[in-house]
C-alpha positions as CSV (number, residue, x, y, z in Angstrom):
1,X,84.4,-15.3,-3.8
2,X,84.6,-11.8,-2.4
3,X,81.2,-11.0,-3.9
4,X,79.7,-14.0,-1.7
5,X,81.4,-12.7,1.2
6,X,80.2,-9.4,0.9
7,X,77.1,-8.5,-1.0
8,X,73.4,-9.0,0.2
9,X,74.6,-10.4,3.5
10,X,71.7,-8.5,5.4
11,X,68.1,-8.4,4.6
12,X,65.0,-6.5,6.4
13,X,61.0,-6.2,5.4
14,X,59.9,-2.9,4.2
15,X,56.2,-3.0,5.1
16,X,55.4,0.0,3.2
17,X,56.5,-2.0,-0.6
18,X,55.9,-5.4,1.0
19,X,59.2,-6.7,-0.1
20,X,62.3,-8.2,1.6
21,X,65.5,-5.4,1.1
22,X,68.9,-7.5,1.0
23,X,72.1,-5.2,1.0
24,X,74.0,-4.0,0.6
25,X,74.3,-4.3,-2.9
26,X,77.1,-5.5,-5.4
27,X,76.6,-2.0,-7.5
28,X,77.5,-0.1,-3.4
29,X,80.2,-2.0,-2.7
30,X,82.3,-1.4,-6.2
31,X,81.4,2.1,-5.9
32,X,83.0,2.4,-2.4
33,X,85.7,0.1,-3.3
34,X,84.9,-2.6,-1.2
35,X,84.3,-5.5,-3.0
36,X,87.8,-4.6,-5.0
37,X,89.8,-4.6,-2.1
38,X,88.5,-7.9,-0.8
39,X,88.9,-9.4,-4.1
40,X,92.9,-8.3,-3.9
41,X,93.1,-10.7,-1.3
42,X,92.1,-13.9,-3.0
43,X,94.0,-12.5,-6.2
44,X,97.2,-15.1,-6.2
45,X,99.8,-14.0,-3.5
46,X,100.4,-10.6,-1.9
47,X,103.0,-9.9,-4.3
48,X,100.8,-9.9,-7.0
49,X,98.9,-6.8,-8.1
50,X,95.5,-6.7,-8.5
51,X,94.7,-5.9,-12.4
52,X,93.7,-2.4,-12.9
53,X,91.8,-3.4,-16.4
54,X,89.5,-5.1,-13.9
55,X,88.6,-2.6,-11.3
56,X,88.4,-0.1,-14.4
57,X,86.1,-2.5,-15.9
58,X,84.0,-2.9,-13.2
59,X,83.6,0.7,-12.0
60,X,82.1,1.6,-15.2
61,X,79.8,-1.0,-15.5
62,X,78.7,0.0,-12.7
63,X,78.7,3.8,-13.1
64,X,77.0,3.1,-16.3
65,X,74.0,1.3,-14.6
66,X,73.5,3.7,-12.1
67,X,73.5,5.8,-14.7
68,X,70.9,3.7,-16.8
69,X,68.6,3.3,-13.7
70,X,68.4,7.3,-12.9
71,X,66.7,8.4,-9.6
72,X,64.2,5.0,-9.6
73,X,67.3,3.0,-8.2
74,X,66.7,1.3,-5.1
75,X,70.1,1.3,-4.0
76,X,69.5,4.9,-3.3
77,X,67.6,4.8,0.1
78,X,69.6,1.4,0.8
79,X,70.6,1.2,4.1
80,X,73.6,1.7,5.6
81,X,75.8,-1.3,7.8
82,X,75.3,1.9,11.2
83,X,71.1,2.0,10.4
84,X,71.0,-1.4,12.4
């Protein structure tokens, strides 16, 4: 639910690839930590904690593609929520 609330909320047109850019991206928001703290919130009561196997798990995933992908990832020149 936080994903959908979150990730590739925006779009734009890069002329120059003649493509359609949505961001930002899921693999952005778990590296800054926003899509983990918005999934807290829909994580059972505010009492609970949020598991830490889970943002573990999903921080290396994610490191590890980045990893995988090298300097040809898009997300590098993916633009930021002040560019618009």
């Amino acid at each position: 639910k936080a994903a959908k609330e979150l990730c590739y909320t925006r779009k734009y047109y890069d002329v120059s690839t003649d493509k359609i850019i949505y961001f930002p991206s899921i693999t952005k928001l778990i590296v800054n930590y926003d899509l983990l703290e918005k999934a807290t919130e829909y994580y059972y009561d505010e009492e609970d904690e949020f598991p830490s196997e889970y943002s573990m798990g999903l921080r290396d995933v994610t490191f590890a593609r980045i990893e995988a992908e090298g300097s040809d990832d898009e997300d590098e020149g993916e633009m930021d929520d002040d560019m618009m």
